[in-house]
C-alpha positions as CSV (number, residue, x, y, z in Angstrom):
1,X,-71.9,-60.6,207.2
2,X,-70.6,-63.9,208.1
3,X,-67.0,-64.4,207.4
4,X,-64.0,-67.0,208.1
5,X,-60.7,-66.1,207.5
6,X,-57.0,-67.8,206.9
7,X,-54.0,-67.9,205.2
8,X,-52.5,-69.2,202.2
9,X,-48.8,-69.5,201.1
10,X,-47.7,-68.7,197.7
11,X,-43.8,-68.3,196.7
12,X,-43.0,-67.2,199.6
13,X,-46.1,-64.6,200.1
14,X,-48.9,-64.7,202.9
15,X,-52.7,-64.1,200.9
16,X,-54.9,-63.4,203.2
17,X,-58.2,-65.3,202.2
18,X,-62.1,-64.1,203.4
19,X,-64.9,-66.9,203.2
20,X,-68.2,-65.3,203.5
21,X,-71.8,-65.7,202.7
22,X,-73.6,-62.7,201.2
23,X,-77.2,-63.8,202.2
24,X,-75.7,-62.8,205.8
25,X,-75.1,-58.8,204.5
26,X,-76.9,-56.5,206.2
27,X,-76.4,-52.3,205.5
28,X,-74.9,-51.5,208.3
29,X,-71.7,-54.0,207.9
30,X,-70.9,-51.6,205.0
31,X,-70.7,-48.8,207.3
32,X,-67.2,-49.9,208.0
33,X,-66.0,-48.6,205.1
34,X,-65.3,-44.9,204.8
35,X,-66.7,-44.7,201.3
36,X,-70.1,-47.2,201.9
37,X,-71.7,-44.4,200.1
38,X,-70.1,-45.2,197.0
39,X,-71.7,-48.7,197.2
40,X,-75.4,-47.9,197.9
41,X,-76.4,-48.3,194.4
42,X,-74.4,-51.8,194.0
43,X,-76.4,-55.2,193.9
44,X,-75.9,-57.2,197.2
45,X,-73.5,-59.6,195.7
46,X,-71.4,-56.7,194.4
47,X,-71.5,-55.3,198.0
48,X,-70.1,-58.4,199.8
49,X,-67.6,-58.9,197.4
50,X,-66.1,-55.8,198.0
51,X,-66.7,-55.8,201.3
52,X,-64.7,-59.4,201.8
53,X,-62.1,-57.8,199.7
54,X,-61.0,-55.1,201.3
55,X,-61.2,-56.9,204.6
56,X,-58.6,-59.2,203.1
57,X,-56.9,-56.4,202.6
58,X,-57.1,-55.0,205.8
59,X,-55.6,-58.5,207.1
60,X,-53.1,-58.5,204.2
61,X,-51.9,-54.8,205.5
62,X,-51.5,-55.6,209.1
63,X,-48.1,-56.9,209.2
64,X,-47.0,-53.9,207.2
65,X,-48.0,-51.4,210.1
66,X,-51.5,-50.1,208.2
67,X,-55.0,-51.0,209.3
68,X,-57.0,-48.7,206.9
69,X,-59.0,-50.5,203.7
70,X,-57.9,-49.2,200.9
71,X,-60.2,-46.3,199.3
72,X,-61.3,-46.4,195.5
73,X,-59.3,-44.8,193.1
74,X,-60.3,-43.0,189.6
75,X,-59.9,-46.3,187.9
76,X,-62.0,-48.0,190.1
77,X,-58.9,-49.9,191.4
78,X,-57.8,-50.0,195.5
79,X,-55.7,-47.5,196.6
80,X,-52.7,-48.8,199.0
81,X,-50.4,-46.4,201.0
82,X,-47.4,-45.5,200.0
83,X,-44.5,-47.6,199.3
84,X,-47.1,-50.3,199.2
85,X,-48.6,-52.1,196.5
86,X,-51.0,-54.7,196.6
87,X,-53.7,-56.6,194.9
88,X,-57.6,-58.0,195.6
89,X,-59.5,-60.6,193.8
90,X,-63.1,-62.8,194.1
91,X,-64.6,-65.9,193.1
92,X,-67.5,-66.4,194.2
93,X,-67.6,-66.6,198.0
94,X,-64.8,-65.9,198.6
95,X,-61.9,-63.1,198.1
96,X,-57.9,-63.0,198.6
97,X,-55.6,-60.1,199.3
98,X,-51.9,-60.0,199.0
99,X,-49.5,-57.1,199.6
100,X,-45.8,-56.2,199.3
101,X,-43.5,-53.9,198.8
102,X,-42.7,-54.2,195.1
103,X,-45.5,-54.6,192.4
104,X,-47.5,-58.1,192.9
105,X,-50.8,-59.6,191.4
106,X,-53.2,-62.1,192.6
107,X,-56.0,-64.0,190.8
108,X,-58.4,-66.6,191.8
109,X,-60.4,-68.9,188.8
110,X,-62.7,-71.8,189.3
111,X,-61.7,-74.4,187.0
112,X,-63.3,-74.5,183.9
113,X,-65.6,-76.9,182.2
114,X,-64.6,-78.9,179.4
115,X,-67.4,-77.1,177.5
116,X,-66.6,-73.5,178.7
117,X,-62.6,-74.5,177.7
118,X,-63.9,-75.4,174.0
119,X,-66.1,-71.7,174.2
120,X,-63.0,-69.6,175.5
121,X,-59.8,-71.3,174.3
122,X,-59.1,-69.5,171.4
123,X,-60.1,-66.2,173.1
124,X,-57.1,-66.7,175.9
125,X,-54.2,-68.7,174.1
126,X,-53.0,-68.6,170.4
127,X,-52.0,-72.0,168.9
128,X,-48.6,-72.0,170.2
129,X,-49.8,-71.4,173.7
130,X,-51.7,-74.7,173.3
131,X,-49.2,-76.7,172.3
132,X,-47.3,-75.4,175.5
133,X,-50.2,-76.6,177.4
134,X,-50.8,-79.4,176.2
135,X,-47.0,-80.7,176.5
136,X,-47.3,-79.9,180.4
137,X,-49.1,-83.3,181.4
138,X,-52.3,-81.2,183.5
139,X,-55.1,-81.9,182.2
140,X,-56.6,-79.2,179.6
141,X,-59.0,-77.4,181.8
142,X,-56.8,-77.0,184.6
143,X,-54.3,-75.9,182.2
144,X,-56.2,-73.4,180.4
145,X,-58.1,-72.3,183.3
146,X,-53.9,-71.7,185.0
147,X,-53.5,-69.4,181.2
148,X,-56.4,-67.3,182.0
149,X,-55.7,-66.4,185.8
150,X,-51.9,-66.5,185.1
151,X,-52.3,-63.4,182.5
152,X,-55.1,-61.8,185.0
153,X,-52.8,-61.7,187.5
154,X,-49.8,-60.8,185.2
155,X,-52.0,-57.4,184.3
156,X,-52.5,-56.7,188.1
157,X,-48.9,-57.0,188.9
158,X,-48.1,-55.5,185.4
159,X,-50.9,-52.4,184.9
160,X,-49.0,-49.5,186.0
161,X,-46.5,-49.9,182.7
162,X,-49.1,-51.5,180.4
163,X,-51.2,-50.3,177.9
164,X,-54.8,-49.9,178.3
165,X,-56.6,-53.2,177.8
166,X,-53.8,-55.0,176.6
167,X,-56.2,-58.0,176.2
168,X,-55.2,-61.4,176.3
169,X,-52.6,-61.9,173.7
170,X,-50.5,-59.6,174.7
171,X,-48.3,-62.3,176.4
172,X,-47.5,-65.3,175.4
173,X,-47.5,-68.5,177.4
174,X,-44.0,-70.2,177.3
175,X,-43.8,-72.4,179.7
176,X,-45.9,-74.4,182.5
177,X,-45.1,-77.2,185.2
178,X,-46.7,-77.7,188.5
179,X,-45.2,-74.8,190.5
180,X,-45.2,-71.7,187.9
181,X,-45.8,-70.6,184.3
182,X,-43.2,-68.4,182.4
183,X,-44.8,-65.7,180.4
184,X,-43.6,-63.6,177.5
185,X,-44.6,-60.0,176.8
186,X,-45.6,-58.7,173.5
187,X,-45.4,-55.0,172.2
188,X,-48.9,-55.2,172.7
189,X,-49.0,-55.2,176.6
190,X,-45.9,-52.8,177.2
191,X,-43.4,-51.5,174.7
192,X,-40.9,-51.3,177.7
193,X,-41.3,-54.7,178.5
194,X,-41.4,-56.6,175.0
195,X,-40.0,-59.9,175.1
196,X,-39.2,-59.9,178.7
197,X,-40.4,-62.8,181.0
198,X,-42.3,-63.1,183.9
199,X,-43.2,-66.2,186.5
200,X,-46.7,-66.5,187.7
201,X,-46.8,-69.1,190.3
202,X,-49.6,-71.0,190.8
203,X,-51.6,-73.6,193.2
204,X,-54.8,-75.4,193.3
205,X,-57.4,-74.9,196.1
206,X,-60.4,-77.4,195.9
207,X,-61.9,-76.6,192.6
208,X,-59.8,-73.7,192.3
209,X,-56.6,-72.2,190.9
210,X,-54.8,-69.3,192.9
211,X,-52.4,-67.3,190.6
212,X,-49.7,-64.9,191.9
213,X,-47.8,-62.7,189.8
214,X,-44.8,-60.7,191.3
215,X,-42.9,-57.7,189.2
């Protein structure tokens, strides 16, 4: 398969980012991974993306002394060695890695559509949420596209002490400006964690928003 590969800086975090093209895909590119057998009965689009993944990953792992992708866990969710955590995500053709040593999420959106904003908004944010958004000066569908990736990455960083499928009230938007969004967490998400905050730091790349959580 046809890749590129290069870096981006978030607060202070290298994600590791894999351009690719999966018309160039052939079966014996997923040989490389240990488990290709789990894949066979994926779509090829399905294959590639996981494929680019986890070879962001390997590039993510590098500096951290490990050059092994990471396997599949029970929950379908990468595995990373121990005393390492990190995090995987696509859109469309292309997919970032990050890793560290504490708990850290990564998400990548295209920016929505004014009419996919009026079909989703109040599916992601509650009222309150909006008004935050609204009072940040970036135009609505950047901002509500930054609302979505911002609590998909907060879950990533996040999922080992939250509920299951928390969903996407289950923290609550309290601030935004052009470096970072402050969330809120509601009994909903984590017990342990209500009314805590969290930044999720943000950047655009083309027509795209690059989220990054960090516990």
């Amino acid at each position: 398969m046809h890749i590129t590969h290069h870096t981006i800086s978030l607060a202070r975090h290298t994600l590791h980012r894999i351009d690719f093209d999966p018309a160039t895909l052939t079966p014996g590119d997923l040989l490389w991974l240990p488990y290709h057998a789990e894949l066979a009965a994926a779509g090829r689009k399905r294959q590639a993306e996981h494929l680019a993944g986890r070879i962001a990953a390997v590039h993510a792992l590098q500096p951290f002394g490990s050059t092994a992708a990471p396997v599949i866990g029970a929950q379908r969710q990468p595995c990373w060695p121990p005393g390492l955590f990190g995090s995987i995500t696509h859109c469309e053709n292309h997919a970032l890695a990050v890793v560290a040593r504490h708990p850290i999420g990564v998400d990548s959106e295209s920016l929505f559509s004014s009419e996919l904003c009026a079909e989703l908004t109040e599916s992601i944010i509650t009222s309150a949420e909006r008004a935050v958004l609204e009072a940040s000066g970036l135009p609505y569908p950047l901002a509500l596209t930054l609302a979505f990736s911002a609590k998909e990455s907060l879950y990533k960083a996040f999922s080992h002490r939250a509920l299951p499928l928390p969903g996407f009230t289950s923290a609550a938007i309290t601030h935004l400006d052009p470096r970072y969004l402050t969330l809120r967490f509601r009994a909903t998400f984590s017990p342990q964690l209500v009314d805590q905050q969290a930044t999720v730091y943000w950047q655009t790349d083309n027509a795209k928003v690059v989220t990054l959580a960090v516990s």
